[in-house]
VEXLUMVO-316507 format. One line per field, with one value per residue: residue number from 1; x, z, y of N, C-alpha, C in turn. Coordinates in steps of 0.05 Angstrom, whole numbers, padded with zeros to 5 digits, always signed. Example, Ala and Ser with C-alpha at 12.3 -4.5 7.8 and 13.67 -1.06 7.14 Angstrom:
% residues 2
rodo	1 2
n.x	+00264 +00257
n.z	+00156 +00142
n.y	-00114 -00045
ca.x	+00246 +00273
ca.z	+00156 +00143
ca.y	-00090 -00021
c.x	+00264 +00258
c.z	+00156 +00157
c.y	-00066 +00001
END
This chain:
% residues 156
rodo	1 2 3 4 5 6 7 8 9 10 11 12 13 14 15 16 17 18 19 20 21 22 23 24 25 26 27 28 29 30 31 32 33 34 35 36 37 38 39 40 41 42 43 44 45 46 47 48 49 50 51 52 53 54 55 56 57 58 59 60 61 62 63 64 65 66 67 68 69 70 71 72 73 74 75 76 77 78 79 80 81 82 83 84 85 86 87 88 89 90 91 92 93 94 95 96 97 98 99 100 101 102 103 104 105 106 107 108 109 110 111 112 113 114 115 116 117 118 119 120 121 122 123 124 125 126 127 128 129 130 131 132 133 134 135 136 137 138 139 140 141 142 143 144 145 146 147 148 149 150 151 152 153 154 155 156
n.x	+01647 +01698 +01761 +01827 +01870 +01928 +01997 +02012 +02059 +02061 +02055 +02014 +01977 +01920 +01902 +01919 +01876 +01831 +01846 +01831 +01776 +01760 +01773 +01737 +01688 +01698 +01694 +01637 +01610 +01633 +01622 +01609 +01635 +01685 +01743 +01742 +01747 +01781 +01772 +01786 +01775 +01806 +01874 +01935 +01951 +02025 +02071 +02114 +02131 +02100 +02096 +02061 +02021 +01962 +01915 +01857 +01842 +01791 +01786 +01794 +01826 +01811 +01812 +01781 +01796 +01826 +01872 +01922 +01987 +02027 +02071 +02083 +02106 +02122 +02086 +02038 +01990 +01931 +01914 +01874 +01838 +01785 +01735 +01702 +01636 +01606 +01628 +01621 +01598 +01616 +01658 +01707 +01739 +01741 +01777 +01822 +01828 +01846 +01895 +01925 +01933 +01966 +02020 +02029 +02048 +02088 +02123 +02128 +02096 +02079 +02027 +01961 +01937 +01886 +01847 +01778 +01720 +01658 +01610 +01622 +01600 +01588 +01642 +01659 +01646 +01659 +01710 +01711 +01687 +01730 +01763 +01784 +01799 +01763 +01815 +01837 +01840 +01888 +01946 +01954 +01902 +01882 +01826 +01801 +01734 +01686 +01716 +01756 +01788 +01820 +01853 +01893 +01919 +01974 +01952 +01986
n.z	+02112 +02095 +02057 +02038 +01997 +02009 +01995 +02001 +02012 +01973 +02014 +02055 +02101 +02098 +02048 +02034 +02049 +02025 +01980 +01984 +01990 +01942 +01914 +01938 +01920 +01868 +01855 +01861 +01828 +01786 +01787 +01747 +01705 +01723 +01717 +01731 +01799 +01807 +01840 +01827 +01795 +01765 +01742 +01778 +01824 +01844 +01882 +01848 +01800 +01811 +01818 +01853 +01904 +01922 +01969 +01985 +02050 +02100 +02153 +02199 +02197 +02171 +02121 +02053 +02000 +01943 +01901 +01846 +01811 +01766 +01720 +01659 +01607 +01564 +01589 +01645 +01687 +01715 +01770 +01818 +01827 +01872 +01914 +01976 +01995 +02029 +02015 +01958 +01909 +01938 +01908 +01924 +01875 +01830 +01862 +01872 +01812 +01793 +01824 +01803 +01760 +01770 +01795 +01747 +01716 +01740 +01736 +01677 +01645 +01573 +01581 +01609 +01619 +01623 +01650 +01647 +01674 +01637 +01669 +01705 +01703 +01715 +01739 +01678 +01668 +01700 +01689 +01621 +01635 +01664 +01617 +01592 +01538 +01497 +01478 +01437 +01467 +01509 +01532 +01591 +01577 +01539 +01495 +01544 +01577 +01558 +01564 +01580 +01562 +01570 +01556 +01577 +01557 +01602 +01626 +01620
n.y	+02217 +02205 +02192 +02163 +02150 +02122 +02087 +02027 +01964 +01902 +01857 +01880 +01874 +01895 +01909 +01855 +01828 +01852 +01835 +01783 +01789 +01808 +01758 +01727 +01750 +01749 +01693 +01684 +01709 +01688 +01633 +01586 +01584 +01569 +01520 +01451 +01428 +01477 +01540 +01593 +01648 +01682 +01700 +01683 +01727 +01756 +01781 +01791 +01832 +01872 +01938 +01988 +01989 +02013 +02034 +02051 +02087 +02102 +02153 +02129 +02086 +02049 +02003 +02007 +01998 +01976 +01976 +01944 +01962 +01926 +01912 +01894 +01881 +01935 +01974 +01980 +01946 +01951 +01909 +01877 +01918 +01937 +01955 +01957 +01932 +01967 +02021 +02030 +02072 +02118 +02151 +02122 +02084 +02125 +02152 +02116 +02107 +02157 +02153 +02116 +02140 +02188 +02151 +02113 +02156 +02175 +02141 +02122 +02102 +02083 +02074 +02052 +01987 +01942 +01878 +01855 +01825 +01804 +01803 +01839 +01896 +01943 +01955 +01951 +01997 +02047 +02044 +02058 +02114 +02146 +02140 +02095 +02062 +02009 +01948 +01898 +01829 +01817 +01769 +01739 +01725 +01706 +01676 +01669 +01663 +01712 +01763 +01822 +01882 +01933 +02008 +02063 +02111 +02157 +02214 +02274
ca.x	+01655 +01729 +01777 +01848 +01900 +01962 +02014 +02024 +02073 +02049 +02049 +02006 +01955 +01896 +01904 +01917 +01842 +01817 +01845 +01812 +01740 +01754 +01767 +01710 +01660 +01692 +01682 +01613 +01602 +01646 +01628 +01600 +01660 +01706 +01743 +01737 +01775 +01798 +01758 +01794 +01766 +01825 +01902 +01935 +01981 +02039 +02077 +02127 +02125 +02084 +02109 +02046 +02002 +01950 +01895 +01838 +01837 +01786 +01799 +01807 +01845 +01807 +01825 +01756 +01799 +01860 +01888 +01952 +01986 +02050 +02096 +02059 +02116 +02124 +02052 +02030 +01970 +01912 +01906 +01863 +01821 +01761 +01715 +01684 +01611 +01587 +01639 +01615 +01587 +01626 +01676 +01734 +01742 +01752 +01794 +01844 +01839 +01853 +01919 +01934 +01943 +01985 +02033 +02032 +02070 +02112 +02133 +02136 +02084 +02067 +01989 +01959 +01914 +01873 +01831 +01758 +01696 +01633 +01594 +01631 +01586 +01601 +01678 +01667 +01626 +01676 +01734 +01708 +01680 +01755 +01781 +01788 +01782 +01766 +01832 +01842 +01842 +01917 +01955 +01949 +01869 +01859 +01810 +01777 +01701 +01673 +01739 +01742 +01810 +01820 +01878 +01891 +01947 +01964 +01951 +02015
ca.z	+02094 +02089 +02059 +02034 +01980 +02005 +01980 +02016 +02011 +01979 +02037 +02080 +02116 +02102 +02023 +02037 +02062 +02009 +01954 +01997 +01995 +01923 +01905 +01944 +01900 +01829 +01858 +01868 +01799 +01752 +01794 +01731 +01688 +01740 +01703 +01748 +01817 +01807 +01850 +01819 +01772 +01755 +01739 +01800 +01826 +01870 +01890 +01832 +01777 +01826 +01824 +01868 +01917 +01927 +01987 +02000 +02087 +02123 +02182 +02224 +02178 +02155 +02090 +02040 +01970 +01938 +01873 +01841 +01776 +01754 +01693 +01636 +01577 +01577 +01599 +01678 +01689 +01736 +01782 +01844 +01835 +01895 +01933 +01995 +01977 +02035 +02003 +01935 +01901 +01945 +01886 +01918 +01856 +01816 +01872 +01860 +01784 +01801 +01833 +01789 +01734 +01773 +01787 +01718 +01700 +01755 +01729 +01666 +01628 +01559 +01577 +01632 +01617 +01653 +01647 +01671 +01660 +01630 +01694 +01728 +01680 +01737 +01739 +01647 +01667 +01720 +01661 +01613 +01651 +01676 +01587 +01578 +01510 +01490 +01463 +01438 +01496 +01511 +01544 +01589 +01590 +01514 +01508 +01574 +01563 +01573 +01576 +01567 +01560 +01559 +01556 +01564 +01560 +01631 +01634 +01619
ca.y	+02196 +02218 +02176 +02172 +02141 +02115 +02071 +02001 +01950 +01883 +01842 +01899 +01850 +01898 +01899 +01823 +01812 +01861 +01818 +01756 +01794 +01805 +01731 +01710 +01766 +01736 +01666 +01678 +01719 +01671 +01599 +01567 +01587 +01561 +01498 +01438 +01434 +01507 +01553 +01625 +01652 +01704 +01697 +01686 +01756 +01747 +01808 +01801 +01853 +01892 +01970 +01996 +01979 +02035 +02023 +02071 +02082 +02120 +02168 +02118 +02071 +02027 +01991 +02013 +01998 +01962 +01974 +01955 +01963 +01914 +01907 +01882 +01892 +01965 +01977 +01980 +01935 +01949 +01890 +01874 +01934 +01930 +01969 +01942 +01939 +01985 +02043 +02030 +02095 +02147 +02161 +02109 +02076 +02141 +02165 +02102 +02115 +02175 +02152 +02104 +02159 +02196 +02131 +02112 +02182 +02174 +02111 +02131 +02076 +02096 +02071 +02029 +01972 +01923 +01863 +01855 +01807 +01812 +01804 +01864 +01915 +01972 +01960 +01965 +02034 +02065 +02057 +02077 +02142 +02146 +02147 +02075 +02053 +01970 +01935 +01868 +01815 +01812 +01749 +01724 +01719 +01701 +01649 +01670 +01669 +01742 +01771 +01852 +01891 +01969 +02016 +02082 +02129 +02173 +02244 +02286
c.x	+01681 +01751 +01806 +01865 +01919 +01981 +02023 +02045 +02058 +02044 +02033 +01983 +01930 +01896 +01901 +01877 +01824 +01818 +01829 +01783 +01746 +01751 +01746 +01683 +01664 +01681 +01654 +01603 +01606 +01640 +01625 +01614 +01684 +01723 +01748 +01762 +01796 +01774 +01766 +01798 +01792 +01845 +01912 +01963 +01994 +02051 +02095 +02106 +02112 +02101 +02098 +02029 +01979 +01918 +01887 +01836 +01816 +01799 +01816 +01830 +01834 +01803 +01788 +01759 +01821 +01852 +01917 +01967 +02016 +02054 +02073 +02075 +02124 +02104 +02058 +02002 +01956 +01909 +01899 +01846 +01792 +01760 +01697 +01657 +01607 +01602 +01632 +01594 +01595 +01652 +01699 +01744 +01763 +01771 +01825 +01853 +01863 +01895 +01936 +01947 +01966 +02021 +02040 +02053 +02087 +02135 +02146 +02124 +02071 +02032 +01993 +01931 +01900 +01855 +01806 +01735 +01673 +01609 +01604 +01628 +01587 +01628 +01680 +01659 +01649 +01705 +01728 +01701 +01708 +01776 +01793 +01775 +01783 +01795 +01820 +01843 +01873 +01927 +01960 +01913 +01851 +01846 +01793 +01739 +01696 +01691 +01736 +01776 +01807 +01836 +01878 +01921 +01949 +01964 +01965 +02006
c.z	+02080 +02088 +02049 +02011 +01993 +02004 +02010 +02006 +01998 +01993 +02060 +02081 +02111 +02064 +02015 +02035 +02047 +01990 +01963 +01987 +01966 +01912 +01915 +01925 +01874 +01832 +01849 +01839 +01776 +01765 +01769 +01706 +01698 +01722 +01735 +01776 +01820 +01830 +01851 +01794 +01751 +01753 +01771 +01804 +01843 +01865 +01869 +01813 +01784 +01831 +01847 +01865 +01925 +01950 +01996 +02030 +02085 +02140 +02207 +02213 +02170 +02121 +02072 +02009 +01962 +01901 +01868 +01816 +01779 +01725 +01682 +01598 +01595 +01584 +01632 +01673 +01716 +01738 +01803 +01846 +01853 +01914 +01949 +01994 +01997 +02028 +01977 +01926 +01911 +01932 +01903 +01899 +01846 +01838 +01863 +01831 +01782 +01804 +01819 +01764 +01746 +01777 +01764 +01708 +01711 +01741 +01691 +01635 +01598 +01557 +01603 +01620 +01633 +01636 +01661 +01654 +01655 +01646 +01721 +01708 +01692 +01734 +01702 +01656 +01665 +01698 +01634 +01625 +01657 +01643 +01580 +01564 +01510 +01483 +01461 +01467 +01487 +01524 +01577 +01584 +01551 +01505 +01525 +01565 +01580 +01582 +01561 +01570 +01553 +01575 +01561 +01567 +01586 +01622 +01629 +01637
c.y	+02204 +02194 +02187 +02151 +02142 +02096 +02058 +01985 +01912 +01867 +01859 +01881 +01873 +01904 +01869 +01821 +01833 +01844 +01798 +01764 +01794 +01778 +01721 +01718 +01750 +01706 +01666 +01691 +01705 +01637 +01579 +01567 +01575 +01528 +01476 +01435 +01454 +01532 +01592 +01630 +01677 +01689 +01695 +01711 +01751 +01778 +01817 +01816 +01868 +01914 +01987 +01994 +02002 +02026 +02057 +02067 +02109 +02126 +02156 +02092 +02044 +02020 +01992 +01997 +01984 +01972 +01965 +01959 +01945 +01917 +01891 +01881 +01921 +01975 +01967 +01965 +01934 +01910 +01895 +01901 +01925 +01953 +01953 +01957 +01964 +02012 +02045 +02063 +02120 +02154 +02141 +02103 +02105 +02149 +02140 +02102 +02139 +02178 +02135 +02130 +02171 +02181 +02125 +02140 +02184 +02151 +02106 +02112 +02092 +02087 +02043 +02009 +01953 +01901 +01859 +01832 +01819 +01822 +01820 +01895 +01941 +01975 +01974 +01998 +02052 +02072 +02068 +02109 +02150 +02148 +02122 +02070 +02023 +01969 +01918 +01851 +01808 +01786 +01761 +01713 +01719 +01678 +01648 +01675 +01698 +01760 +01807 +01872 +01919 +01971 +02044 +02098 +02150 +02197 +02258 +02311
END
């Protein structure tokens, strides 16, 4: 169960069809929050303001994880974090935190934050466990019902 971190391109077709499986999981978690004739439950990300793309591969290369972090102000913002369920629990996650921290210093962010929902009570775990603290709910996602915001500063 050997995987790997390495930096894609936003348009890499197997990041692509991670973000897909993710929108389909929040669909199915947030449907009854959805406002009418909208069927996405998140902000929508396009590739601007995107700095990096980080995708967990197995051996053989298959795509397990996506993360990415964009511009946010002077802040980096975790977006599209996902784990394909049957990798779930073999530390991917922390391994993309992981990589995210190191990014972030590369980059030179004084703190990376993220947005997450109420009904993703594993994703609140994994950051905190990882030294995210709560903030305020930041823009765009204020107003959002069940909205959950944490920050932390990278590593030096």
């Amino acid at each position: 169960m050997t995987f790997s971190i390495k930096s894609v391109s936003w348009d890499d077709p197997a990041g692509e069809a991670l973000r897909v499986a993710m929108r389909a999981e929040m669909r199915e978690r947030y449907a009854d929050r959805l406002p009418p004739g909208r069927d996405e439950p998140q902000m929508v990300v396009t590739g601007e303001n995107v700095v990096w793309v980080g995708l967990a591969v197995t051996a053989d290369a298959t795509a397990i994880g996506h993360a990415l972090l964009r511009r946010h102000g002077p802040d980096l913002e975790i977006k599209r974090m996902y784990v394909a369920p049957a990798w779930r629990g073999h530390g991917v996650a922390t391994a993309l935190l992981d990589a995210i921290d190191v990014e972030a210093r590369r980059f030179g962010a004084p703190r990376v934050i993220l947005h997450t929902g109420d009904r993703q009570p594993e994703a609140v775990a994994r950051y905190a466990r990882h030294g995210y603290q709560p903030i305020p709910v930041y823009e765009p996602y204020l107003g959002m019902p069940g909205a959950h915001c944490f920050a932390k500063s990278p590593p030096s």
